[in-house]
C-alpha positions in Angstrom: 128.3 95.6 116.3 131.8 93.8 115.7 130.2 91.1 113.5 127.8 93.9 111.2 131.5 95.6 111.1 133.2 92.7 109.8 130.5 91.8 107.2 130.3 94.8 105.7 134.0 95.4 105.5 134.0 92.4 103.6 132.2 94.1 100.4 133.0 97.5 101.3 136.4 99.6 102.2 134.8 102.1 104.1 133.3 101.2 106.7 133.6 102.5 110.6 131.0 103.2 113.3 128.7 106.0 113.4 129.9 109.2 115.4 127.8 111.5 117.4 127.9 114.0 115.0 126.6 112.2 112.2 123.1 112.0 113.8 119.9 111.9 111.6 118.0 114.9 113.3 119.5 113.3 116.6 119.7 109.7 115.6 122.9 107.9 115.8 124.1 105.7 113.3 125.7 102.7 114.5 128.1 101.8 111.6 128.4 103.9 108.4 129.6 102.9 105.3 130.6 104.3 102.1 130.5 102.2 99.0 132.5 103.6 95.9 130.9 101.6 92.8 127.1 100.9 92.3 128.1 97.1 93.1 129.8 98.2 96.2 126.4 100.0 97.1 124.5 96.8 96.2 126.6 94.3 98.6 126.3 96.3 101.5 122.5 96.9 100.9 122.4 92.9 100.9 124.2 92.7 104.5 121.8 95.2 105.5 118.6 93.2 104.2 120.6 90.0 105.8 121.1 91.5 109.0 118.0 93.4 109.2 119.8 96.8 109.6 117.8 99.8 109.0 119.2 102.2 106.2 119.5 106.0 105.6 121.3 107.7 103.1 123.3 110.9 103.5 124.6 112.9 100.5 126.6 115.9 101.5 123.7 116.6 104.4 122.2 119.8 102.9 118.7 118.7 103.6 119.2 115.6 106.0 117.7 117.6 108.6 114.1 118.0 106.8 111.2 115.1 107.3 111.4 113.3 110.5 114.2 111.6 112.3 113.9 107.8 111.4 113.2 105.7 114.0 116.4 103.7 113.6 119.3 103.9 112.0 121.7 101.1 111.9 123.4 101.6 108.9 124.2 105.3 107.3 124.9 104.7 103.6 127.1 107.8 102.5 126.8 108.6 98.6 129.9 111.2 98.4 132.0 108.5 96.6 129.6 107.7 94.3 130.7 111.1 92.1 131.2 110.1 88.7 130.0 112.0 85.8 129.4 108.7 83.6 128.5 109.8 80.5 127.5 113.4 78.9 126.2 112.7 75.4 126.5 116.3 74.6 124.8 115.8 70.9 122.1 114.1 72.4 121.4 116.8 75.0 121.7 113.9 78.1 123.9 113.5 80.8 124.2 110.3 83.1 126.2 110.6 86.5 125.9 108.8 89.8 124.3 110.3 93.1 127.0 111.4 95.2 128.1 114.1 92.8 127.7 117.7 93.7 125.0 119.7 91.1 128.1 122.2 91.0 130.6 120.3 90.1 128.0 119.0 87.2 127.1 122.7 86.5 131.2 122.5 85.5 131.8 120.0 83.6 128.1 120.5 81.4 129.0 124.4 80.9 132.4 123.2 79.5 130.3 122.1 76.5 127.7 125.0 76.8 124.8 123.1 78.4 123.4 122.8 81.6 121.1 121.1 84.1 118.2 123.0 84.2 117.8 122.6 88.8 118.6 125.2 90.7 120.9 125.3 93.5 119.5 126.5 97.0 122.0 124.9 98.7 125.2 125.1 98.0 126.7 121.5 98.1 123.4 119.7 97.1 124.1 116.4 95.8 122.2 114.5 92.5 120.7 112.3 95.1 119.6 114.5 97.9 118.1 116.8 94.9 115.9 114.0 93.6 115.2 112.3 96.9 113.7 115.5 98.7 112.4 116.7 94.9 114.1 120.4 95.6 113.8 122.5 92.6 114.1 126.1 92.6 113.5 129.2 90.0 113.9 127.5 86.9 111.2 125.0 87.4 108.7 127.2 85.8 110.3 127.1 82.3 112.5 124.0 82.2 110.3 121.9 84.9 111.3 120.2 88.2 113.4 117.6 89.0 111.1 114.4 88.2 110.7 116.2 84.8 114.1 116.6 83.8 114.7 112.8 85.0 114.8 109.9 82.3 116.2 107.1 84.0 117.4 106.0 87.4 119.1 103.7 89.1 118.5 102.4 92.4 119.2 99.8 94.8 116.1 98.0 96.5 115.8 97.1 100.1 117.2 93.7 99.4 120.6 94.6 97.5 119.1 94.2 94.4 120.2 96.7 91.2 117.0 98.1 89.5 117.3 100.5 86.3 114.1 102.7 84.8 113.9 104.7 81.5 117.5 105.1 80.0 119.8 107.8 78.8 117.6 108.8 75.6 115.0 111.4 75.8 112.7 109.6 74.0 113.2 106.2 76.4 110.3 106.3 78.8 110.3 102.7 80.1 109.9 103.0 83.6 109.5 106.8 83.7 106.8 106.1 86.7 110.0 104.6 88.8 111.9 107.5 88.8 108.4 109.3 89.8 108.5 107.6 92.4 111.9 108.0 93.9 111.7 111.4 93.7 110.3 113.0 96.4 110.3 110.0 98.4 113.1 110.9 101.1 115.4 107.8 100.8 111.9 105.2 101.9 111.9 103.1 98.8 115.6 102.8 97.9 118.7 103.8 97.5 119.1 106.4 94.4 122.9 105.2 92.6 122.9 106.6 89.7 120.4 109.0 87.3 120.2 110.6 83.6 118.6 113.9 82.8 118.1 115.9 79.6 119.8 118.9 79.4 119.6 122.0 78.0 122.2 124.6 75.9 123.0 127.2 77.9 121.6 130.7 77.5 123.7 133.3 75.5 122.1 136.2 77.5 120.2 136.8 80.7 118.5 139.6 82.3 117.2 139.9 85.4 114.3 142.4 85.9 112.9 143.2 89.5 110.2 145.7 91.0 109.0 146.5 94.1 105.1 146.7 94.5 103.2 148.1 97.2 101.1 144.7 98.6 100.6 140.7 97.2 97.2 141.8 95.8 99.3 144.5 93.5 102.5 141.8 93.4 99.5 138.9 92.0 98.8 141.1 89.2 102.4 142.1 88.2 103.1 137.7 88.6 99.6 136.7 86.1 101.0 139.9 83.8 104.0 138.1 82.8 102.8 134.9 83.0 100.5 135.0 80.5 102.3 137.4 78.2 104.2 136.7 75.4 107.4 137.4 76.6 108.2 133.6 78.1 109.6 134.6 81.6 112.0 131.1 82.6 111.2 132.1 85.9 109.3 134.6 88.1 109.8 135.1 91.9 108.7 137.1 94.7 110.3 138.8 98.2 108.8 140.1 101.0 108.1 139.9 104.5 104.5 139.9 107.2 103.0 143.4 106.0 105.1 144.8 103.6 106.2 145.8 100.4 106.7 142.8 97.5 110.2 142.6 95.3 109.0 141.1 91.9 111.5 139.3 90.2 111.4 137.9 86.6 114.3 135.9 84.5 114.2 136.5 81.1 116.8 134.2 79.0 117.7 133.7 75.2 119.7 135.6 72.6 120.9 139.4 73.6 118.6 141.4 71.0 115.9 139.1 72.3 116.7 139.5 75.8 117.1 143.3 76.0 113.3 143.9 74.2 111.6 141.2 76.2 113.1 143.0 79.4 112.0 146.1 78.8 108.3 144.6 78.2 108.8 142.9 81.3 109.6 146.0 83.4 106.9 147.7 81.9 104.3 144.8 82.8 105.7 144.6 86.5 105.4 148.6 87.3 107.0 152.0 87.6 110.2 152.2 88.8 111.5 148.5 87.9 115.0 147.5 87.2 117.2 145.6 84.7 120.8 143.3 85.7 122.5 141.0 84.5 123.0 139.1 87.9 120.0 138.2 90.1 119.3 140.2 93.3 120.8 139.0 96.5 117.6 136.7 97.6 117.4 135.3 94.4 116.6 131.0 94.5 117.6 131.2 98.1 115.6 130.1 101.5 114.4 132.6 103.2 115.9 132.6 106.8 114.5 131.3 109.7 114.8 128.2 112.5 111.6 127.3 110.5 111.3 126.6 106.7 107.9 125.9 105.8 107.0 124.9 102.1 103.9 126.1 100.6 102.2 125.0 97.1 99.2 127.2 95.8 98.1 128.4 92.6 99.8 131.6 91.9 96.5 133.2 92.1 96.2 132.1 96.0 99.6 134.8 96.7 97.4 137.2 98.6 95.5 134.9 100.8 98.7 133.1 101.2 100.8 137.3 102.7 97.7 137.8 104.3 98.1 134.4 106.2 101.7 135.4 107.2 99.9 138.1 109.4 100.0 135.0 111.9 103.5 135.6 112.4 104.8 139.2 112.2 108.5 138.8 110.8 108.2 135.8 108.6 109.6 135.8 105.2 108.0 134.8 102.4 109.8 134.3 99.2 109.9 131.6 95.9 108.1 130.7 92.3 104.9 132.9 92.2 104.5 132.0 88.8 104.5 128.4 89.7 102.7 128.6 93.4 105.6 126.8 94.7 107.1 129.0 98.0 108.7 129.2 101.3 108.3 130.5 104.0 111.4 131.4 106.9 110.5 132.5 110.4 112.7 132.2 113.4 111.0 131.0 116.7 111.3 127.8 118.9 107.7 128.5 120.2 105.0 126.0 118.8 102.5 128.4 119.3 103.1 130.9 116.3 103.9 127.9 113.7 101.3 126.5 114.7 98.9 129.5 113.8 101.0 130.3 110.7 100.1 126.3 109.3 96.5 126.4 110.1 95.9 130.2 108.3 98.3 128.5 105.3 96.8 124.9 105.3 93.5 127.2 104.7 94.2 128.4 101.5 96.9 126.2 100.5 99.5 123.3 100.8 101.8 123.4 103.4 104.7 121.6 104.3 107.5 122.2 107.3 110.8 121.0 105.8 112.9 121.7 109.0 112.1 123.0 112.3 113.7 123.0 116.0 112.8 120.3 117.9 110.6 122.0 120.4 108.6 122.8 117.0 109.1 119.3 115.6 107.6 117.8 118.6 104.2 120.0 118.6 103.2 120.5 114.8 102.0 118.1 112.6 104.9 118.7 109.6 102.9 117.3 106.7 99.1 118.2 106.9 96.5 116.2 105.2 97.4 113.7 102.7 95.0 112.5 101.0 97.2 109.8 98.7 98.8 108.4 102.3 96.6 105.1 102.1 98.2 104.2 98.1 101.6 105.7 99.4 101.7 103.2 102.6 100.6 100.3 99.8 103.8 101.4 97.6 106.0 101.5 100.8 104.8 98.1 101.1 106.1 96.6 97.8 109.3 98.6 98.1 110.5 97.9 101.3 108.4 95.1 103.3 110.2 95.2 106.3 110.0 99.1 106.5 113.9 99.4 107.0 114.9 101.8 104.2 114.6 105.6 106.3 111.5 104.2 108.6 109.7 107.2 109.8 111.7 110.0 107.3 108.4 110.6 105.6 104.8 111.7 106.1 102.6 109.1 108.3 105.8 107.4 109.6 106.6 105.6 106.4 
């Protein structure tokens, strides 16, 4: 331990051993270190390939606890230095900034200049990095389009310490688009995301949010296809409920006031009797529901009622995200295998289904992933990326 200590403290000035605390779903870090520059990052990646030390990164730990604990971890690579906003090319609608900067603090700085980055936050505290590494997104991906879509270039450090770039900071760059593909999504196994540019967009000038409560998903269904293939370009649509009941109907409608207010009112009228207008979203709005279990779920919106009746599984579980995109969650709060187990097989049915974080009487029972059919190309990428499988082993589905 003394000797890894010394060598990384040599291209690094932060570096101390792991605490209990700091455990990757229970797994100890021996030494963590926390580089400040991109070339900082890249020297102790090199030690690590020199030394054979197994690597996971951390952001600011919003989401560490979802895939698998890695089977090792000798080295924990903390990002929260690397917080620079690098560049905002305002005209050009881009923004470059490293990984370890929170998506609020860039919310600041790119509202300053009446733009934004089009991700939601679920989390408060979600880092650049941890966004694109577990490919969160949230309401706005049905307009503006998730994470690896608002990406144009990336920069990462490889499991030997080398610095590799992709695309660029000009929308109409694409070199190496497939790269940043690649990294996002892939939980931290085939390097170790630096630094990333996104296009941006200008800031709405008026909002309104318009919600409705229907009486089941088969009724909720029709009020989701209503708007989504009216006129009235909803930039997102979301649902609420929970096993059995009654379904909130949200829809965000963005653009200039006049606009705003008639497209609204359409809205309301498409979602039902007795909806309402704001200006602020409801409570639940872009938030997990609650639960010891979160379980993501990907259908086509047209699969929402198979997916409520599914919940029936489980009385009590929350269901709740992007109707209009398929893309939801659902929260339930158990530590008993039994009834997660029932709820994955009636969803994996009809649909996609993912658990993102679990206890770990769950964790130990239920197979988190499901079927992948892609695992066999995925293991062969792993490959190239990482030979010696020491970049988060065992974070992501089939142990890679």
């Amino acid at each position: 331990m003394g000797d890894v200590l010394e060598a990384l403290g040599r291209v690094c000035d932060d570096v101390r051993e792991g605490l209990p605390e700091e455990g990757v779903l229970g797994v100890v870090p021996s030494v963590v270190a926390a580089p400040r520059t991109v070339e900082e990052a890249s020297a102790v990646m090199r030690v690590a390939a020199e030394r054979d030390l197994a690597v996971v990164p951390r952001g600011n730990e919003t989401r560490l606890d979802w895939g698998m604990p890695p089977t090792r971890c000798d080295l924990l690579v903390d990002t929260a230095r690397l917080d620079r906003v690098i560049e905002h090319a305002a005209g050009d609608l881009v923004v470059k900034v490293e990984a370890g900067l929170t998506l609020e603090r860039l919310a600041e700085v790119l509202a300053a200049r009446g733009q934004r980055l089009a991700l939601d936050r679920p989390l408060p505290g979600s880092t650049v990095g941890g966004t694109l590494a577990t490919a969160a997104g949230g309401p706005l991906r049905l307009l503006y389009g998730a994470a690896r879509d608002l990406l144009i270039g990336v920069t990462m450090i490889r499991a030997d310490g080398q610095i590799a770039k992709a695309g660029g900071k000009v929308v109409k760059n694409v070199a190496g688009y497939d790269l940043g593909k690649l990294l996002t999504g892939s939980f931290g196994t085939l390097g170790l995301i630096v630094e990333a540019a996104f296009r941006l967009h200008p800031l709405p000038q008026a909002r309104a949010y318009v919600t409705g409560r229907v009486e089941n998903a088969e009724r909720a269904g029709q009020a989701v296809r209503n708007v989504l293939h009216s006129h009235h370009v909803a930039a997102a649509i979301e649902i609420d409920m929970t096993a059995g009941g009654p379904v909130t109907v949200g829809v965000l409608v963005e653009g200039v006031p006049e606009g705003v207010a008639a497209r609204a009112e359409a809205v309301a009228g498409l979602i039902g009797p007795g909806a309402e207008i704001a200006d602020a979203p409801p409570g639940w709005w872009g938030a997990y529901p609650d639960g010891s279990t979160l379980v993501e779920v990907t259908a086509p919106p047209t699969a929402l009622p198979r997916i409520a009746d599914a919940l029936g599984a489980v009385p009590g579980a929350r269901l709740r995200g992007s109707a209009g995109l398929g893309g939801l969650h659902v929260g339930l709060d158990t530590t008993d295998p039994a009834p997660v187990k029932a709820l994955l097989d009636a969803l994996r049915a009809v649909s996609t289904a993912v658990v993102r974080y679990a206890p770990q009487a769950v964790r130990d029972e239920v197979d988190l992933w499901g079927p992948v059919p892609a695992l066999t190309l995925m293991r062969r990428v792993k490959d190239q990326f990482d030979p010696g499988h020491r970049l988060s082993p065992g974070r992501f589905v089939g142990g890679i």
